[in-house]
C-alpha positions in Angstrom: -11.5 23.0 -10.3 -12.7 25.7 -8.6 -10.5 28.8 -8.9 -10.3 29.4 -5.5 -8.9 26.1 -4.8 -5.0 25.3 -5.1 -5.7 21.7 -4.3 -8.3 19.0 -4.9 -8.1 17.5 -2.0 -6.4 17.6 0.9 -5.8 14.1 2.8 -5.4 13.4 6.4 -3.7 10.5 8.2 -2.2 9.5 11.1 2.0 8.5 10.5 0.8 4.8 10.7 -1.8 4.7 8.1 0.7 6.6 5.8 0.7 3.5 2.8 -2.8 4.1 2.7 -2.4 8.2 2.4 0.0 7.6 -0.3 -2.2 4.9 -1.9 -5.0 7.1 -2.4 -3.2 9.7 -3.5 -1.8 8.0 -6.2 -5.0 6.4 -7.0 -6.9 9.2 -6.8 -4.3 11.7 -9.2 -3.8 9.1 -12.0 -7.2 8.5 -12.4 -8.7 9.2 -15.5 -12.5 10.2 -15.6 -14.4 8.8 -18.3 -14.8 10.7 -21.7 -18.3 10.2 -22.5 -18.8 11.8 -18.9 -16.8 15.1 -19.2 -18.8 15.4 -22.8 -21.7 15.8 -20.6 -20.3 17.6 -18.2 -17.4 20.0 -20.1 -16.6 21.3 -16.8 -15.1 17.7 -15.0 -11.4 17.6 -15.2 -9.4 14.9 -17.1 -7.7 13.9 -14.0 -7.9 14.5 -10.4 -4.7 16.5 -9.6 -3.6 18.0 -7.5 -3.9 15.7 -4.3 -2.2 17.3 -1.2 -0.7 15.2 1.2 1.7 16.8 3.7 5.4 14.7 2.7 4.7 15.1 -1.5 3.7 18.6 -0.9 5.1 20.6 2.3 8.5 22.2 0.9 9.3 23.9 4.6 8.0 26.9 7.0 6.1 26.9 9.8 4.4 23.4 10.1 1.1 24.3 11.4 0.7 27.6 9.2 1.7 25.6 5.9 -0.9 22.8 7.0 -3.5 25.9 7.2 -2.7 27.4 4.6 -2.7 23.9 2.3 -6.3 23.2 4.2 -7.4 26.0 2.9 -6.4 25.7 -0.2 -8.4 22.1 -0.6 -11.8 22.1 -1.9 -12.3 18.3 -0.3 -10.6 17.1 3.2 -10.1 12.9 3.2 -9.9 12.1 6.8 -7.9 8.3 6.4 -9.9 6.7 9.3 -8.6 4.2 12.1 -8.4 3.6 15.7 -5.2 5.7 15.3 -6.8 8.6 13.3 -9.0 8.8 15.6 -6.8 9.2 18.9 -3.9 12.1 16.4 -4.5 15.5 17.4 -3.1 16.5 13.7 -5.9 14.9 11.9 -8.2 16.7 14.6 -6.9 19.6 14.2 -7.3 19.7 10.8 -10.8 18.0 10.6 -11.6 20.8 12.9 -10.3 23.5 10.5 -12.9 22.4 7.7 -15.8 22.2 10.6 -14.9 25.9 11.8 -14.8 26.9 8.1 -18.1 25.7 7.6 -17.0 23.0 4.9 -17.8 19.9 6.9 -19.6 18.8 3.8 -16.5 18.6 2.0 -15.1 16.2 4.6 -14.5 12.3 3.1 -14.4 10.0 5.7 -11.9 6.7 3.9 -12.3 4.2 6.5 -9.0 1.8 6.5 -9.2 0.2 10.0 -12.2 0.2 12.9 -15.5 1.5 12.7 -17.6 4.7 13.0 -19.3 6.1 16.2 -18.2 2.8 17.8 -18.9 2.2 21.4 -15.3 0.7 22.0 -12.1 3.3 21.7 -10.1 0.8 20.7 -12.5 0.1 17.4 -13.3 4.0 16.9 -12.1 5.0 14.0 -14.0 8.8 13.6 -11.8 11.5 15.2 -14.2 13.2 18.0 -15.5 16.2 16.1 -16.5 13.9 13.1 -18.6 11.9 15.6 -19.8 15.3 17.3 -21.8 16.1 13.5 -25.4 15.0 14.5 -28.4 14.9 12.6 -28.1 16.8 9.0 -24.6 17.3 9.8 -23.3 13.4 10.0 -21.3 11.9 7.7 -21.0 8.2 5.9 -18.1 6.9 5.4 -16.7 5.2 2.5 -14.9 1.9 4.0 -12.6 0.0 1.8 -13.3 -3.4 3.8 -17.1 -3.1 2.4 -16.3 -2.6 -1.2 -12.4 -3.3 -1.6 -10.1 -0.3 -1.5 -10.3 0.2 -6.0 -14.0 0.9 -5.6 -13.8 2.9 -2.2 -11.1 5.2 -4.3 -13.7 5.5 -7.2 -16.2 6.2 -4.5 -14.3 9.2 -3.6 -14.4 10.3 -7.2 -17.4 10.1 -7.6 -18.1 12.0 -4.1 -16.1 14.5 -5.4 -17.5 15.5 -8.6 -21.2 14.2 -7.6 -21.0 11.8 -9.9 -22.4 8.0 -9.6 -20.7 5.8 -8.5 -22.1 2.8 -10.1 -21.4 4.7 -13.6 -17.7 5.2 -13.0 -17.3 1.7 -11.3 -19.2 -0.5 -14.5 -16.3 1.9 -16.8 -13.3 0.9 -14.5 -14.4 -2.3 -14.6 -14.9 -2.9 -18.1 -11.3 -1.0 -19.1 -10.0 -3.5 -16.4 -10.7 -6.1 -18.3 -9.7 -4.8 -21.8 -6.6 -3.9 -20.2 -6.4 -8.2 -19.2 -7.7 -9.5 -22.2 -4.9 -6.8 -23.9 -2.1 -8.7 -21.6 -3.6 -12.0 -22.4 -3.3 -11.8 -26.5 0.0 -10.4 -26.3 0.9 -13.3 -24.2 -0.9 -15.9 -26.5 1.6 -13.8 -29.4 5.0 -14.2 -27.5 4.3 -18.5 -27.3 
């Protein structure tokens, strides 16, 4: 990781999409990038730890000047995206601090719930300022109802580290079912 950085990432949510938050998080810190990749590429990481997310990682202090400083701190912001996202002024606030600090492309849209640059608040699910990016500036989302949430979270992995995705999903999927067929002889021995 970048020296600079403290954290990863840094993951905004709304209180109601918190399972999610700490979904990801998990996913995202006990994931193991592949070997033969970081041969290539010496410089990847093993893992991808730290994650920040405010009720693993706050330990007191001013609220709002903790938040900044963790922000800043973050090489990556992952906006958890809903109708209810959309309407916190937290996760504005802090979507806003990567825009001011010229990092916008560091933001990761995860898209739980709704969709983007709806026409319909109630289906919104881009805070304001992320639908304020325009042309060069606009960003994709990664939704987990189009891929399933295990390859959204490898998604963001591979956002992260610019790697591609179809690489890093063909390996999860093939130690996936290692990992069953493992299960299934050890079963097979037990009858």
């Amino acid at each position: 990781m970048d020296s600079q950085y403290q954290y990863y990432a840094f993951i905004s949510y709304k209180r109601e999409d918190e399972k999610w938050a700490k979904w990801l998080q998990k996913k995202l810190e006990h994931y193991k990038l592949p070997t033969s990749i970081r041969k290539v590429n010496p410089a990847l990481p093993e893992t991808v730890r730290p994650i920040f997310k405010d009720t693993t990682d706050l330990s007191g202090g001013v609220l709002e000047k903790a938040i900044k400083n963790a922000l800043a701190s973050s090489k990556y912001l992952i906006v958890i995206c809903s109708p209810r996202a959309a309407q916190s002024p937290w996760v504005c606030k802090e979507v806003q601090e990567f825009i001011d600090s010229s990092r916008e492309e560091f933001i990761i849209p995860f898209i739980v719930d709704g969709e983007p640059n709806s026409k319909d608040i109630a289906t919104e699910c881009f805070p304001k300022n992320l639908r304020e990016l325009t042309n060069n500036r606009e960003l994709l989302g990664i939704n987990v109802n189009d891929m399933g949430s295990d390859a959204a979270a490898i998604k963001v992995v591979a956002r992260m580290f610019g790697l591609h995705f179809d690489t890093l999903w063909r390996r999860w999927e093939r130690e996936k079912r290692k990992k069953q067929e493992l299960k299934n002889k050890k079963k097979l021995k037990r009858i």
